[in-house]
N, C-alpha and C positions, 0 to 999 in steps of 0.2 A: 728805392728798394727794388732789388730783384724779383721776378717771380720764379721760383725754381720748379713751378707745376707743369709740368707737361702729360700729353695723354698716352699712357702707357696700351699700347697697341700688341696682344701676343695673342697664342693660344694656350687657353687655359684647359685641360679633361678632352681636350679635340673640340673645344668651340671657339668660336673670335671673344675675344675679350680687349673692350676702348673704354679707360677709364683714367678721367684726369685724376693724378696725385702727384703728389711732389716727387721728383725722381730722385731723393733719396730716401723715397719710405722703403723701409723693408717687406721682401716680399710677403715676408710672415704674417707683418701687421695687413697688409690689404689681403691677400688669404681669408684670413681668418675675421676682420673689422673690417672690412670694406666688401667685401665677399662671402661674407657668411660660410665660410669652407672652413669648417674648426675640426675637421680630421686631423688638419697639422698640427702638432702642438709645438709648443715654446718653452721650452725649462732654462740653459743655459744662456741664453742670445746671445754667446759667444763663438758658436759653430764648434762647440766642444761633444755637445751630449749627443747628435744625431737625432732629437726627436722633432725636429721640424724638417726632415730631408724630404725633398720633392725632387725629381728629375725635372731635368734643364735639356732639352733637347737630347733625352735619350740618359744622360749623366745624372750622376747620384749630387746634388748640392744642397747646402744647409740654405733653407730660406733666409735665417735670421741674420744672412749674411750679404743677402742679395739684396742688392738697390734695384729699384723701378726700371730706372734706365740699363740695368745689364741684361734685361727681358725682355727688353722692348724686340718685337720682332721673332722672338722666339716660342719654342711649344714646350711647355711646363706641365707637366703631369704630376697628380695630385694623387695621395691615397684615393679619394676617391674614386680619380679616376683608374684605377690599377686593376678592378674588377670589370666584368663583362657584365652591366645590368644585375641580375637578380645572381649570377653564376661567377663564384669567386676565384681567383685566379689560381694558378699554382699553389705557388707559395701562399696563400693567404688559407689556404684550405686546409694543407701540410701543416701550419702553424697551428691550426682550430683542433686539428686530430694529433700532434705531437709535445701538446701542452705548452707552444715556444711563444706560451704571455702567461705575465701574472695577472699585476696592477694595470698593465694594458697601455702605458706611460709612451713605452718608447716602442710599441710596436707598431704603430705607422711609420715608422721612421724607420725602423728595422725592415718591414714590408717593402717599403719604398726600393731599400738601397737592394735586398737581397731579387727583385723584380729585376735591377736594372743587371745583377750579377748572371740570374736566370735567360735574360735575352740573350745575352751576351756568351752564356756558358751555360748551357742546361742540364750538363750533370757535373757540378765544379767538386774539388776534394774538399774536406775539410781545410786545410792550410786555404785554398783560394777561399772560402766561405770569409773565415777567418781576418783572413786580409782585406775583402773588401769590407766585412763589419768593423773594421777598427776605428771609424767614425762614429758608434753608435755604443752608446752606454746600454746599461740593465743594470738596474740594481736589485730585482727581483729571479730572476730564474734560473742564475747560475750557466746561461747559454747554451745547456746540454738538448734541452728540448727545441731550440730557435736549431742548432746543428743536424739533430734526430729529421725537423722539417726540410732542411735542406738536403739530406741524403736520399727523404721519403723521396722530395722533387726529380732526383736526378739517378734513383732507383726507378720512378715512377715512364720516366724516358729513355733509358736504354730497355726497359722492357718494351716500348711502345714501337723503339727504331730499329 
């Protein structure tokens, strides 16, 4: 019999994380069951819905999608890590004040990917917003309030620049 366990070595939230699993677990399940990090969630496990996205070295990916071994080595940023301590990030604040969650389902996952949009482009249009959430389902809010957060963000930095 093979042993397909190997020790998955990354950074998880900006710490070391060495933890033997089979390097086809998905990221989601050690996340969340092996790591007690259940900020991500899992609806789909298809890489359809967007609510288990974490950043992979800066990139928006679907955990549910990622094996052990495509981490190894890398820095994976989790909702939780996306805030500074007690002080919420951009967009995570934007959302709180523009009503962009209902059920609350898919907004780490929303949070996640529009973070990775915000570093990247800190005052994006609508259209870019748009594009880069089209990994990310809602079945509650209708997205007016998730876009309302995104503008607050990037109204909130050209005033500041």
């Amino acid at each position: 019999m093979i042993n397909t366990s190997f020790v998955l070595d990354c950074s998880i939230n900006g710490k070391a994380v060495s933890i033997p699993v089979p390097a086809s677990k998905r990221m989601s399940a050690i996340l969340r069951d092996d790591l007690l990090m259940t900020g991500t969630k899992v609806s789909c496990e298809i890489g359809r819905c967007g609510a288990c996205m974490i950043l992979l070295d800066g990139q928006p990916v679907n955990s549910c999608l990622l094996m052990a071994y495509q981490a190894s080595g890398k820095e994976i940023t989790t909702i939780e890590g996306i805030s500074a301590g007690e002080e919420l990030h951009p967009i995570q604040q934007a959302m709180l004040e523009e009503g962009g969650l209902q059920c609350g389902y898919c907004t780490a996952g929303m949070v996640v990917t529009l973070t990775a949009l915000w570093e990247s482009n800190p005052a994006p249009t609508r259209a870019e917003a748009e594009k880069a959430l089209c990994g990310n389902i809602c079945r509650c809010t209708g997205y007016e309030g998730i876009f309302r957060a995104v503008e607050k963000c990037g109204l909130s930095i050209k005033r500041e620049g």
